[in-house]
PyMOL Python script that loads the backbone (N, CA, C, O; Angstrom):
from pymol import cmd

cmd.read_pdbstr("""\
ATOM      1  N   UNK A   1     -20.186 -69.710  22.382  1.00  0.00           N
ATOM      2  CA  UNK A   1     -19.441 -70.630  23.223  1.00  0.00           C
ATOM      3  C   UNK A   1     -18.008 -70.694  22.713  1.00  0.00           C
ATOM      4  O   UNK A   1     -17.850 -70.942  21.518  1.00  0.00           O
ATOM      5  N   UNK A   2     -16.970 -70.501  23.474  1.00  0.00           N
ATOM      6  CA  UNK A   2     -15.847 -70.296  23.220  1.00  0.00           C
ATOM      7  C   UNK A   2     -15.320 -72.193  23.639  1.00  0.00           C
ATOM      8  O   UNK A   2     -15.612 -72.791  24.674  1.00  0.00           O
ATOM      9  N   UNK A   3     -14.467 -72.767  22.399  1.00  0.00           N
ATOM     10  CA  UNK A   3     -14.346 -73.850  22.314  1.00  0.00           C
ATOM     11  C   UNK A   3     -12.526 -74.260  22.248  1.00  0.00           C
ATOM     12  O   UNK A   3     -12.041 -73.936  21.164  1.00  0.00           O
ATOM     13  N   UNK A   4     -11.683 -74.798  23.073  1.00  0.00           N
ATOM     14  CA  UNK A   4     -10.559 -74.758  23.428  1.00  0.00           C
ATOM     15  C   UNK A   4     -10.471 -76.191  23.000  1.00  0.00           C
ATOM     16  O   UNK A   4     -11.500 -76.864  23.057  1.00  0.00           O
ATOM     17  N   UNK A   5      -9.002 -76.905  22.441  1.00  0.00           N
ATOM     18  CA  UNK A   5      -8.322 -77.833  22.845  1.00  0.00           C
ATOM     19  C   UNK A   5      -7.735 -78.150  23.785  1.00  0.00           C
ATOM     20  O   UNK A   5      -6.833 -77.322  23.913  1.00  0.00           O
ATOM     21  N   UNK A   6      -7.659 -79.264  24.983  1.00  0.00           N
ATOM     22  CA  UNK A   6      -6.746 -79.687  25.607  1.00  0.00           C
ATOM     23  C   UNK A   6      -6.252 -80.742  25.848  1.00  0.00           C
ATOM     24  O   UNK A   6      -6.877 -81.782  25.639  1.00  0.00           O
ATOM     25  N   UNK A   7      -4.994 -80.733  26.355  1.00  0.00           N
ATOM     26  CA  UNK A   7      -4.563 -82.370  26.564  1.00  0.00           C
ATOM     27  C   UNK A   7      -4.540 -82.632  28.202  1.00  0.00           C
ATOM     28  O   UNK A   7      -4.762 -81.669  28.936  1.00  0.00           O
ATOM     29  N   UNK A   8      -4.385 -83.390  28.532  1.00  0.00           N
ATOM     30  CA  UNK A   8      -4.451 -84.073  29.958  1.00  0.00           C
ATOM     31  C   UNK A   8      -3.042 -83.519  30.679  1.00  0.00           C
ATOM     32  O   UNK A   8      -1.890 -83.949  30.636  1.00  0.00           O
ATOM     33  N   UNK A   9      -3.547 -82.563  31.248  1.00  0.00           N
ATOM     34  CA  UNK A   9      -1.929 -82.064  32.393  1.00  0.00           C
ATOM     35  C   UNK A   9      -2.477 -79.960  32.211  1.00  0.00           C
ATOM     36  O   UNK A   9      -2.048 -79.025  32.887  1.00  0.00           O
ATOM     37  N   UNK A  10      -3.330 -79.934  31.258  1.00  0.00           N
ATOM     38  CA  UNK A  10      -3.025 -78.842  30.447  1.00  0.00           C
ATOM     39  C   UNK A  10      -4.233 -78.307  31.295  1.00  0.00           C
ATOM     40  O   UNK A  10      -4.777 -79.175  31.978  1.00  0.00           O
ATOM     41  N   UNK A  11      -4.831 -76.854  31.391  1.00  0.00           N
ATOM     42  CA  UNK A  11      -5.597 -76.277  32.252  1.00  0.00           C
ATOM     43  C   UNK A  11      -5.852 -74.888  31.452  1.00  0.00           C
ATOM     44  O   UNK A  11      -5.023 -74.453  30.653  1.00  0.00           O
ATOM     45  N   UNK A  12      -7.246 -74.143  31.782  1.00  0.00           N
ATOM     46  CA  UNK A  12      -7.622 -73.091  31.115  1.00  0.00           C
ATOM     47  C   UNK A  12      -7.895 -72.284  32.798  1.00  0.00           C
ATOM     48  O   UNK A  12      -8.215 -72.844  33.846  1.00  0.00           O
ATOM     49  N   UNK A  13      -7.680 -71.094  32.596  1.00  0.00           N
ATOM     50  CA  UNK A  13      -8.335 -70.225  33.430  1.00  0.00           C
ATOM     51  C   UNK A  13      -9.027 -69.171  33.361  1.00  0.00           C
ATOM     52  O   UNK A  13      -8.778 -68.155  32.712  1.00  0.00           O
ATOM     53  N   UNK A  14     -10.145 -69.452  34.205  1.00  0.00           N
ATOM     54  CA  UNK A  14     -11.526 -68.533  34.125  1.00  0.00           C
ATOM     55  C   UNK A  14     -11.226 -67.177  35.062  1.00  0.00           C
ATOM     56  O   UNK A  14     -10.732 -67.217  36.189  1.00  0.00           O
ATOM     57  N   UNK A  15     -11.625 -65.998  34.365  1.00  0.00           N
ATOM     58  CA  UNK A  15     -11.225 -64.943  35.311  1.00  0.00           C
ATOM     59  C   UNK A  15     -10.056 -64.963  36.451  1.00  0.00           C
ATOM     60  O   UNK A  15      -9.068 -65.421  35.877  1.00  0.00           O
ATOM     61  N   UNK A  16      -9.762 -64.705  37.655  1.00  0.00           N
ATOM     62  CA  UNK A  16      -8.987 -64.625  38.347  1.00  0.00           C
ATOM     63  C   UNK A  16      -8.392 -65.652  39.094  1.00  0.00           C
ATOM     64  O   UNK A  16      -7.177 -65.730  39.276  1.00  0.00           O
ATOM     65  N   UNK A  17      -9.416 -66.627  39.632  1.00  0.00           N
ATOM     66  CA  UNK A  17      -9.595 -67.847  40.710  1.00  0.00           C
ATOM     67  C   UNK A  17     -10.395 -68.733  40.382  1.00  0.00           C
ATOM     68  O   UNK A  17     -11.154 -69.247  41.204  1.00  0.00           O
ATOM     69  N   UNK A  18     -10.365 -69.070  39.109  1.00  0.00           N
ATOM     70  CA  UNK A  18     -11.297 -70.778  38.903  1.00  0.00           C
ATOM     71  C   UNK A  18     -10.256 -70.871  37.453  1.00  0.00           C
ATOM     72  O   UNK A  18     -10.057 -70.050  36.557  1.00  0.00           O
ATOM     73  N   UNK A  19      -9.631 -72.485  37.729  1.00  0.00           N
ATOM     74  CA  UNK A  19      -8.907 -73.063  37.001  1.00  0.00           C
ATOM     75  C   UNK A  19      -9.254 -74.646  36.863  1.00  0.00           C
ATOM     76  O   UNK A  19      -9.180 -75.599  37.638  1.00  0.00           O
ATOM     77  N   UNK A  20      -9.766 -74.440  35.194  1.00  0.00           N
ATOM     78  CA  UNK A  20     -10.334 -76.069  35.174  1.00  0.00           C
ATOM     79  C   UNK A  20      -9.005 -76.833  34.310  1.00  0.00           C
ATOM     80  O   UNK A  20      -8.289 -76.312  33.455  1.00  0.00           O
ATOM     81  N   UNK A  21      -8.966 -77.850  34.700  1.00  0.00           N
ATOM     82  CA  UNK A  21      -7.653 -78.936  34.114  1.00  0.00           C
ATOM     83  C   UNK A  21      -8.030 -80.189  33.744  1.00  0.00           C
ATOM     84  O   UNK A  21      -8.673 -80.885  34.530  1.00  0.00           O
ATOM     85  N   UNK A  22      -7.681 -80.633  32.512  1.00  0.00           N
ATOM     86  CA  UNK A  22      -7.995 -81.959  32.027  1.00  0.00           C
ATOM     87  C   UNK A  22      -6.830 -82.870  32.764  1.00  0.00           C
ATOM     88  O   UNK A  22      -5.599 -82.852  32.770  1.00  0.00           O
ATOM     89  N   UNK A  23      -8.038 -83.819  33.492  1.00  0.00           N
ATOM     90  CA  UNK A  23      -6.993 -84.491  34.088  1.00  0.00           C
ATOM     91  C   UNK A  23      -6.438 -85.726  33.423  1.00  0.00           C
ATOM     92  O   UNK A  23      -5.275 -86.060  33.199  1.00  0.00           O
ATOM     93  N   UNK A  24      -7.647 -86.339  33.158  1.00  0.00           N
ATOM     94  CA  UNK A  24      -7.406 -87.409  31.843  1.00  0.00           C
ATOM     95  C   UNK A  24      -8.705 -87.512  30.604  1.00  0.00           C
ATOM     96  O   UNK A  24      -9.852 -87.066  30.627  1.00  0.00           O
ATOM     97  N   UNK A  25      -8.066 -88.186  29.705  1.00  0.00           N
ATOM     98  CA  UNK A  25      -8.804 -88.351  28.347  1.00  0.00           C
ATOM     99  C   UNK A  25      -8.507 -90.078  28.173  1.00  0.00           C
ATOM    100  O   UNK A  25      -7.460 -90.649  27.868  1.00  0.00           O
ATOM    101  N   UNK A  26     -10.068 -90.724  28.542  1.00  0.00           N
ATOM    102  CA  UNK A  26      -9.926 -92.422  28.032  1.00  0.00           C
ATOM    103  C   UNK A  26     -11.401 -92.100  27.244  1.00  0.00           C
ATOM    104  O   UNK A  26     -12.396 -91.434  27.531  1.00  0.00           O
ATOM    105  N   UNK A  27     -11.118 -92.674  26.460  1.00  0.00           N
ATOM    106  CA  UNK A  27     -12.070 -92.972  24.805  1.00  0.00           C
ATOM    107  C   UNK A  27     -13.191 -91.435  25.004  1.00  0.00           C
ATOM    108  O   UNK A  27     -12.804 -90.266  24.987  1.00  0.00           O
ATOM    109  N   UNK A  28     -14.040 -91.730  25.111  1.00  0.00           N
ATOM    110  CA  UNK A  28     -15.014 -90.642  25.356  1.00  0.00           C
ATOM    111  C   UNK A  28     -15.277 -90.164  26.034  1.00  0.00           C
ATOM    112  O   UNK A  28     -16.084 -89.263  25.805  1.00  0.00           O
ATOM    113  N   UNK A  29     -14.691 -90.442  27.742  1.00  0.00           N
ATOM    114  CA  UNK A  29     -14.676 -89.783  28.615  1.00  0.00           C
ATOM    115  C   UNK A  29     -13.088 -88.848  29.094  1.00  0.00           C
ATOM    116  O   UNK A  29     -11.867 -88.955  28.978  1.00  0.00           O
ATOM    117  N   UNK A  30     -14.082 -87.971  29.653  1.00  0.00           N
ATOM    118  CA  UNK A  30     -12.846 -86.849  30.048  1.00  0.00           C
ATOM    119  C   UNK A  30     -13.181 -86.554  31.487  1.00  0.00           C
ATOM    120  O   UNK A  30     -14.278 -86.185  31.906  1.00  0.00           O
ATOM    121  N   UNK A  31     -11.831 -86.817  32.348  1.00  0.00           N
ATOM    122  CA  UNK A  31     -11.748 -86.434  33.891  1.00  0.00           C
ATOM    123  C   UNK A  31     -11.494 -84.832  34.002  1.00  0.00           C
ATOM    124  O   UNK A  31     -10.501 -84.543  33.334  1.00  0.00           O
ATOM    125  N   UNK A  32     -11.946 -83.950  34.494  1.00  0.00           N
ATOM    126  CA  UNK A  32     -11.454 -82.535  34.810  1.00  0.00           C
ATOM    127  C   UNK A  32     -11.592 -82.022  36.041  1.00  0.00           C
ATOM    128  O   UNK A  32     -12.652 -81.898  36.653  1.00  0.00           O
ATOM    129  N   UNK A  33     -10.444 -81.703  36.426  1.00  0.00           N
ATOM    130  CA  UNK A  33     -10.636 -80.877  37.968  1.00  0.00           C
ATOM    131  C   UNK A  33     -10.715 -79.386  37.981  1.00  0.00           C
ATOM    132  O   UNK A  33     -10.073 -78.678  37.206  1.00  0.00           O
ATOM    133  N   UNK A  34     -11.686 -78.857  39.069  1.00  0.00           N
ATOM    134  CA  UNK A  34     -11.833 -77.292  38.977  1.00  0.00           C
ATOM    135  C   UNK A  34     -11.595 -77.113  40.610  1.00  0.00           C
ATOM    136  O   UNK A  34     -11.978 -77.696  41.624  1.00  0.00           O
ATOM    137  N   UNK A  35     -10.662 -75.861  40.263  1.00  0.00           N
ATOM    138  CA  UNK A  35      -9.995 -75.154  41.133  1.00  0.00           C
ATOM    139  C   UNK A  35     -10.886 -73.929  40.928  1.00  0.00           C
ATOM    140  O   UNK A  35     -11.051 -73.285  39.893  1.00  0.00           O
ATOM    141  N   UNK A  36     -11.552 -73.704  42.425  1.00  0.00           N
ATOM    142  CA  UNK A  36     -12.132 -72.621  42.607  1.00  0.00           C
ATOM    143  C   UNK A  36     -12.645 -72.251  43.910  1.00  0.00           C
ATOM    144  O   UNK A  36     -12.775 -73.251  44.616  1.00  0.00           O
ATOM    145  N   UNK A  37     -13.042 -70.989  44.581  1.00  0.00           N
ATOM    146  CA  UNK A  37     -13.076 -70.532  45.467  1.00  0.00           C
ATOM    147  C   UNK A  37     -14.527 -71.250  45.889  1.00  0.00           C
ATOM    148  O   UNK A  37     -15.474 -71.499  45.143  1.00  0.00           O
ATOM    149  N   UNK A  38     -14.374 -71.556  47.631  1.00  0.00           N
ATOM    150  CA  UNK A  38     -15.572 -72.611  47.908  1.00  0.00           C
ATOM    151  C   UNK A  38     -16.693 -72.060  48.148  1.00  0.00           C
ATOM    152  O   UNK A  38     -17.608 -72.712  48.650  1.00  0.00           O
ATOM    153  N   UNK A  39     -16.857 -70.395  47.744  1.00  0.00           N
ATOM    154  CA  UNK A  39     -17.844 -69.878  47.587  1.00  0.00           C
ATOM    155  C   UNK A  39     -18.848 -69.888  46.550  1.00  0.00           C
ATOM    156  O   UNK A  39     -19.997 -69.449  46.601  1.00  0.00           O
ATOM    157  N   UNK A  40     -18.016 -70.667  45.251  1.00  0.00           N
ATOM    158  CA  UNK A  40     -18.751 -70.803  43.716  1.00  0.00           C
ATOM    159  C   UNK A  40     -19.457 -72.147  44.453  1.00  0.00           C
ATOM    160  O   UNK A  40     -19.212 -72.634  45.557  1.00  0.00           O
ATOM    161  N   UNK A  41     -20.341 -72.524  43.512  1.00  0.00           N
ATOM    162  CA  UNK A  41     -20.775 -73.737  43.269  1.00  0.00           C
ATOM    163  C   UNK A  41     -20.921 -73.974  41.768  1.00  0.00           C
ATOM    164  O   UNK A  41     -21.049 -73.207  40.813  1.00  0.00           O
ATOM    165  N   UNK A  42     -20.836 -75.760  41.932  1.00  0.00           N
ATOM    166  CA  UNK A  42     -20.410 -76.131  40.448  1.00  0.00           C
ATOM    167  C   UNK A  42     -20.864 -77.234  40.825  1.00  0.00           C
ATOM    168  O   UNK A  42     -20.658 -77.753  41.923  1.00  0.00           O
ATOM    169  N   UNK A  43     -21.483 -77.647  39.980  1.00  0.00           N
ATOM    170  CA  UNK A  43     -22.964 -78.791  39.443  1.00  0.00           C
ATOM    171  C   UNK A  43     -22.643 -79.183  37.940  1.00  0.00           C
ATOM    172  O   UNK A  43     -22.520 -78.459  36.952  1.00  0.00           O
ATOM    173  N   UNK A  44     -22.562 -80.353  38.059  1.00  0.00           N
ATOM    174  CA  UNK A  44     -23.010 -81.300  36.930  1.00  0.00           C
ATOM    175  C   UNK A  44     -23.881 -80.560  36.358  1.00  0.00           C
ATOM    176  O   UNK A  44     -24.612 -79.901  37.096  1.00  0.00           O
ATOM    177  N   UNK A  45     -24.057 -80.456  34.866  1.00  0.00           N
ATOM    178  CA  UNK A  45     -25.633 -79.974  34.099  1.00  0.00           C
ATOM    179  C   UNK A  45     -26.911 -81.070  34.453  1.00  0.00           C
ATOM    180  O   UNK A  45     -28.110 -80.797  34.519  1.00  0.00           O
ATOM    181  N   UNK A  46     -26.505 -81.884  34.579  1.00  0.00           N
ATOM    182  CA  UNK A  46     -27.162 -83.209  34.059  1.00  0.00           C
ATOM    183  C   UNK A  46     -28.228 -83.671  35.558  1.00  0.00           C
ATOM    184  O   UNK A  46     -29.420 -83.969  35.628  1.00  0.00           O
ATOM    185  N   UNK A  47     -27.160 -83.555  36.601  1.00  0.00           N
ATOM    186  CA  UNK A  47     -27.895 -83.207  37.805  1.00  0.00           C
ATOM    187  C   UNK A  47     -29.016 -82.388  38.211  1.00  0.00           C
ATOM    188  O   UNK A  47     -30.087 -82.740  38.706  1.00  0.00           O
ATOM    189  N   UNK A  48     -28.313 -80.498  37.727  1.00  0.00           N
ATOM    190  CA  UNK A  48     -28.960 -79.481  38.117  1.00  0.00           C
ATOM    191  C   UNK A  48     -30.288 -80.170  37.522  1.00  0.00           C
ATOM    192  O   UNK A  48     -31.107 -80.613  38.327  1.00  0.00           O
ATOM    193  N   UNK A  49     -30.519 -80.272  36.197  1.00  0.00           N
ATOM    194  CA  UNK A  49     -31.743 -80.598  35.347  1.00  0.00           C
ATOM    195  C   UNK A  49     -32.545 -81.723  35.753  1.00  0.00           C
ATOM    196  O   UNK A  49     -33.743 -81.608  35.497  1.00  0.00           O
ATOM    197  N   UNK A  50     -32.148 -82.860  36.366  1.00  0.00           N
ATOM    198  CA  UNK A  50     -33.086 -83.730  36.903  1.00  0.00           C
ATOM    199  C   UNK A  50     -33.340 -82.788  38.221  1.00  0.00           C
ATOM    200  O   UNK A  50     -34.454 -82.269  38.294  1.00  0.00           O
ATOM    201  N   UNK A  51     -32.411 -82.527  39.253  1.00  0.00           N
ATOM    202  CA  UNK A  51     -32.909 -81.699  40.334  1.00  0.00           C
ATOM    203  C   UNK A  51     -33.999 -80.669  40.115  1.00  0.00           C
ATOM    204  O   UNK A  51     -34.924 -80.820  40.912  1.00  0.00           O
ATOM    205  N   UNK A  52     -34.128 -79.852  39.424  1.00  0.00           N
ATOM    206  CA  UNK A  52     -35.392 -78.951  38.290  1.00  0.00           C
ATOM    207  C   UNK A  52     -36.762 -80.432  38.359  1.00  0.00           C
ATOM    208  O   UNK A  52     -37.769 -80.452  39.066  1.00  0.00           O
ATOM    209  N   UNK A  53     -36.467 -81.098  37.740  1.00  0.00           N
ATOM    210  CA  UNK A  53     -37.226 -82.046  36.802  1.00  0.00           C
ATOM    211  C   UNK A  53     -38.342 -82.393  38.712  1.00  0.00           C
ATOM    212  O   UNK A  53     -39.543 -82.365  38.980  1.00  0.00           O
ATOM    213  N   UNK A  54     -37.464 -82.588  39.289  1.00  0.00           N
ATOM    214  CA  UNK A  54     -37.660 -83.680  40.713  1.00  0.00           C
ATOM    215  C   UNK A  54     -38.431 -82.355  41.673  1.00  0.00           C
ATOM    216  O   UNK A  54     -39.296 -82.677  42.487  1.00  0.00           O
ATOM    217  N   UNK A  55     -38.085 -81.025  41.522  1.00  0.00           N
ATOM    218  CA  UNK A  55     -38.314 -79.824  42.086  1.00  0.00           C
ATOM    219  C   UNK A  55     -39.654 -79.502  41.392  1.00  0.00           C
ATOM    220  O   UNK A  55     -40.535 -78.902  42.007  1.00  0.00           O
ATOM    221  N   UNK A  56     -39.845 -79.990  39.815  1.00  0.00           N
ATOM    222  CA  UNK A  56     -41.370 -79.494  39.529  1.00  0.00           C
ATOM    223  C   UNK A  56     -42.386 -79.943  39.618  1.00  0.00           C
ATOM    224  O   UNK A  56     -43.500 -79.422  39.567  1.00  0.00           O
ATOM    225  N   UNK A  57     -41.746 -82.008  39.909  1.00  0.00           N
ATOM    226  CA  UNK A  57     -43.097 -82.779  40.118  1.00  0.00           C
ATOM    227  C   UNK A  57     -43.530 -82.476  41.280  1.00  0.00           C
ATOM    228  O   UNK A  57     -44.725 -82.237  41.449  1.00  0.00           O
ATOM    229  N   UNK A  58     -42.498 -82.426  42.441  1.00  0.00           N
ATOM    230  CA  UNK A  58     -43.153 -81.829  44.204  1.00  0.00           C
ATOM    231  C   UNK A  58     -43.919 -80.632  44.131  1.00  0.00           C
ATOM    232  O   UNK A  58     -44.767 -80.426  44.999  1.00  0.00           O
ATOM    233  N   UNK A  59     -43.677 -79.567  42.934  1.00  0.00           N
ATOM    234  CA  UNK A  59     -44.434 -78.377  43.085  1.00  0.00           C
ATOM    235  C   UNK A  59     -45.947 -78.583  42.659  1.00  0.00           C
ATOM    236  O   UNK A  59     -46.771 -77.713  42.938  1.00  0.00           O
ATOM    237  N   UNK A  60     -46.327 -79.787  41.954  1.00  0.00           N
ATOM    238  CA  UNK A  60     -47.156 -79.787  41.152  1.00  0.00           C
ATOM    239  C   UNK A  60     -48.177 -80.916  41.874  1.00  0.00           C
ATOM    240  O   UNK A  60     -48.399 -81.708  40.958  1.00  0.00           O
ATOM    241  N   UNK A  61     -48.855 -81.346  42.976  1.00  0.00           N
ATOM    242  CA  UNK A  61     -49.089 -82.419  42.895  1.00  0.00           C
ATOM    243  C   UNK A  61     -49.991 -83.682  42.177  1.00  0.00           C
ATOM    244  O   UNK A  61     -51.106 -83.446  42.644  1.00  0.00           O
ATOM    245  N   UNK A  62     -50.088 -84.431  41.637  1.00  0.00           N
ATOM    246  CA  UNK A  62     -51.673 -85.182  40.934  1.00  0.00           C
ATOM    247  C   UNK A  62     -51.970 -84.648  41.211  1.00  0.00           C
ATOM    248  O   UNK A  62     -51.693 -83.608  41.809  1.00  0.00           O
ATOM    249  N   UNK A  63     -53.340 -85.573  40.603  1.00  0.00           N
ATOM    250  CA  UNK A  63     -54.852 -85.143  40.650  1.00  0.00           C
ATOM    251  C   UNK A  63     -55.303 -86.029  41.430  1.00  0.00           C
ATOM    252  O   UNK A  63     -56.368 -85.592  41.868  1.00  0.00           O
ATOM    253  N   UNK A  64     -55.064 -87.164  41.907  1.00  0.00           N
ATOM    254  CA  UNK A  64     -55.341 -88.258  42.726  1.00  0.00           C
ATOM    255  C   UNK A  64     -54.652 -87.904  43.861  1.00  0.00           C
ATOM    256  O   UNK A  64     -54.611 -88.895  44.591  1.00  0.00           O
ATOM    257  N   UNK A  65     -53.974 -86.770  44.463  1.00  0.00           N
ATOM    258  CA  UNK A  65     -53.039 -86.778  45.525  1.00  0.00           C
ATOM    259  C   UNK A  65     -54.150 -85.513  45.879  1.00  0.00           C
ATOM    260  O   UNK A  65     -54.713 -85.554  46.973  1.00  0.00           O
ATOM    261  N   UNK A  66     -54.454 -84.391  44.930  1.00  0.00           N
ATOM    262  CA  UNK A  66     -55.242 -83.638  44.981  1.00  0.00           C
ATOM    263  C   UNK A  66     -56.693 -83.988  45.737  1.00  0.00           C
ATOM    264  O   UNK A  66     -57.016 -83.403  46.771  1.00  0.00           O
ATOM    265  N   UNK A  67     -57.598 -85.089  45.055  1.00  0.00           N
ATOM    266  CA  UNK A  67     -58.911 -85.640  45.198  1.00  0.00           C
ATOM    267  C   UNK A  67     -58.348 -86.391  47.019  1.00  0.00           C
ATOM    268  O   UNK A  67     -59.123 -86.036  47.908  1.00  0.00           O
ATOM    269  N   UNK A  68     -57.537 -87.015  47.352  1.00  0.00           N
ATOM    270  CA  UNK A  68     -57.160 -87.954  47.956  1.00  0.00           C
ATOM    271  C   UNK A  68     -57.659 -86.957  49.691  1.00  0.00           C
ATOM    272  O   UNK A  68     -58.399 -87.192  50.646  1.00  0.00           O
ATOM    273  N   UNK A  69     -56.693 -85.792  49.258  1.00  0.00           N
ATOM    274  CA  UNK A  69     -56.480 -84.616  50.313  1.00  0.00           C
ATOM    275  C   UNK A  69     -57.657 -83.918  50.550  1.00  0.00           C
ATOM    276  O   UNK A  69     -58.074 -83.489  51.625  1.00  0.00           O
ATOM    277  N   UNK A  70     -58.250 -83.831  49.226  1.00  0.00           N
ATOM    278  CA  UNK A  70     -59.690 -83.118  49.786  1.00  0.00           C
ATOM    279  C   UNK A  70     -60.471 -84.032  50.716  1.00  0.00           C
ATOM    280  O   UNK A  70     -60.955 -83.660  51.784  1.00  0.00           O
ATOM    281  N   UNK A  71     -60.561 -85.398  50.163  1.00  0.00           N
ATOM    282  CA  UNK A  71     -61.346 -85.926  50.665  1.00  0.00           C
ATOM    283  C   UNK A  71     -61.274 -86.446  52.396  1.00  0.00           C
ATOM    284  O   UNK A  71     -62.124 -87.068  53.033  1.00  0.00           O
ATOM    285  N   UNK A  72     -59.902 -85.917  52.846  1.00  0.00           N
ATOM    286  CA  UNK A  72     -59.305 -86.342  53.862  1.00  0.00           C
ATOM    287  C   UNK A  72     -59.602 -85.544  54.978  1.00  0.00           C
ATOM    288  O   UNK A  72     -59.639 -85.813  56.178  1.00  0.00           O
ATOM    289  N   UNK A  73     -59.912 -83.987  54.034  1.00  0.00           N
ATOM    290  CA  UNK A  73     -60.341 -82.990  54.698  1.00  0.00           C
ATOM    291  C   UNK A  73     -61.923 -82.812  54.631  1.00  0.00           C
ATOM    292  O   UNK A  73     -62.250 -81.778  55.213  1.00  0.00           O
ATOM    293  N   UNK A  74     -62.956 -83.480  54.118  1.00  0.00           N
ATOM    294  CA  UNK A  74     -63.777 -83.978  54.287  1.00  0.00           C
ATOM    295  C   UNK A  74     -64.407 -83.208  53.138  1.00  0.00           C
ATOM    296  O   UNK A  74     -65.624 -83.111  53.294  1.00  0.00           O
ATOM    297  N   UNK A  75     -64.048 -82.753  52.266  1.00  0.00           N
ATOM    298  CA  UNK A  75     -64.513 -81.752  51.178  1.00  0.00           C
ATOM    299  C   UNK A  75     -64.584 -82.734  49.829  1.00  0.00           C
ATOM    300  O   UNK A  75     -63.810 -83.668  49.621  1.00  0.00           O
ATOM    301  N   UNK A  76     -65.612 -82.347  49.011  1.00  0.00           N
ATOM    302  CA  UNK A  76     -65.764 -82.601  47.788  1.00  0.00           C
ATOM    303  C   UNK A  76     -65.387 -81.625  46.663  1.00  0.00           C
ATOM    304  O   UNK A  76     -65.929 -80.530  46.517  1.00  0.00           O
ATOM    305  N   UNK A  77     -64.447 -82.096  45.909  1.00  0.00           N
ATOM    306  CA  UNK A  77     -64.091 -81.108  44.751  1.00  0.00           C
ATOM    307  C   UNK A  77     -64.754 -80.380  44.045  1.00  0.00           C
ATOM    308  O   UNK A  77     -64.561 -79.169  43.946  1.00  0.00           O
ATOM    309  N   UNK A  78     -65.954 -81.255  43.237  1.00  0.00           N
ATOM    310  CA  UNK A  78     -67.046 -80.571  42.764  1.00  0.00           C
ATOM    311  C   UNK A  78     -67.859 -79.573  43.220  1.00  0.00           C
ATOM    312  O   UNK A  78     -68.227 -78.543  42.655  1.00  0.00           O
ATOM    313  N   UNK A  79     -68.153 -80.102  44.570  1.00  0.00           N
ATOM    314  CA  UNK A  79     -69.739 -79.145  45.461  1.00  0.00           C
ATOM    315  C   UNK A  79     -68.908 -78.218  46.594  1.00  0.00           C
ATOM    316  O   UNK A  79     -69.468 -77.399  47.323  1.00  0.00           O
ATOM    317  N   UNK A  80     -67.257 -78.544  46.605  1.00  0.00           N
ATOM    318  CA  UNK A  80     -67.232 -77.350  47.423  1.00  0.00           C
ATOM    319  C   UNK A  80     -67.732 -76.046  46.873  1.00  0.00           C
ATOM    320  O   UNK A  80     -67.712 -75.890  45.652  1.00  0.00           O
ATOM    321  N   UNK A  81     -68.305 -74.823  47.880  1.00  0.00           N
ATOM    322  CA  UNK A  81     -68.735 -73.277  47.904  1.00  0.00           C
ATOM    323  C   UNK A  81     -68.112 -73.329  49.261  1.00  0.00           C
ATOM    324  O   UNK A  81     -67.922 -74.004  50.273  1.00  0.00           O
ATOM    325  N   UNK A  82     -67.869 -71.933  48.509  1.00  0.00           N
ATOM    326  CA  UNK A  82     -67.250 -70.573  49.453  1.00  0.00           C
ATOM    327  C   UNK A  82     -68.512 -70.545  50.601  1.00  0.00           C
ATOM    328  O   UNK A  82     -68.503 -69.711  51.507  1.00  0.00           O
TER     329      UNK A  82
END
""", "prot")
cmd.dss("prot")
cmd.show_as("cartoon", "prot")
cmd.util.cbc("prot")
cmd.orient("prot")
């Protein structure tokens, strides 16, 4: 990880067309704007990872959502056969 100083006004640029700029610095937080083509996308980390988090419980459902559905469909978990 390549690790830079900056001050507020001051800006780094990524390859050709994405330019990130500190816009301000108050105590521990830092404002930054990114200049980039509206074809990138750019996500919060913090987001992407709950979005993941929120994407694996829907993939996954209970076991009570599981039992709930069988039973809705008139099937028993145990004694279903093929």
């Amino acid at each position: 990880m390549l690790v830079l100083s900056r001050r507020a006004g001051e800006s780094v640029v990524l390859g050709e067309d994405i330019t990130v700029t500190v816009l301000e610095v108050r105590g521990d937080v830092v404002r930054i704007g990114i200049d980039a083509p509206r074809s990138l996308r750019v996500h919060r980390a913090e987001l992407l990872a709950q979005l993941e988090e929120s994407n694996r419980q829907a993939a996954s459902p209970s076991a009570d959502l599981v039992a709930q559905l069988s039973k809705a469909l008139g099937r028993d978990r145990d004694t279903d056969s093929d």
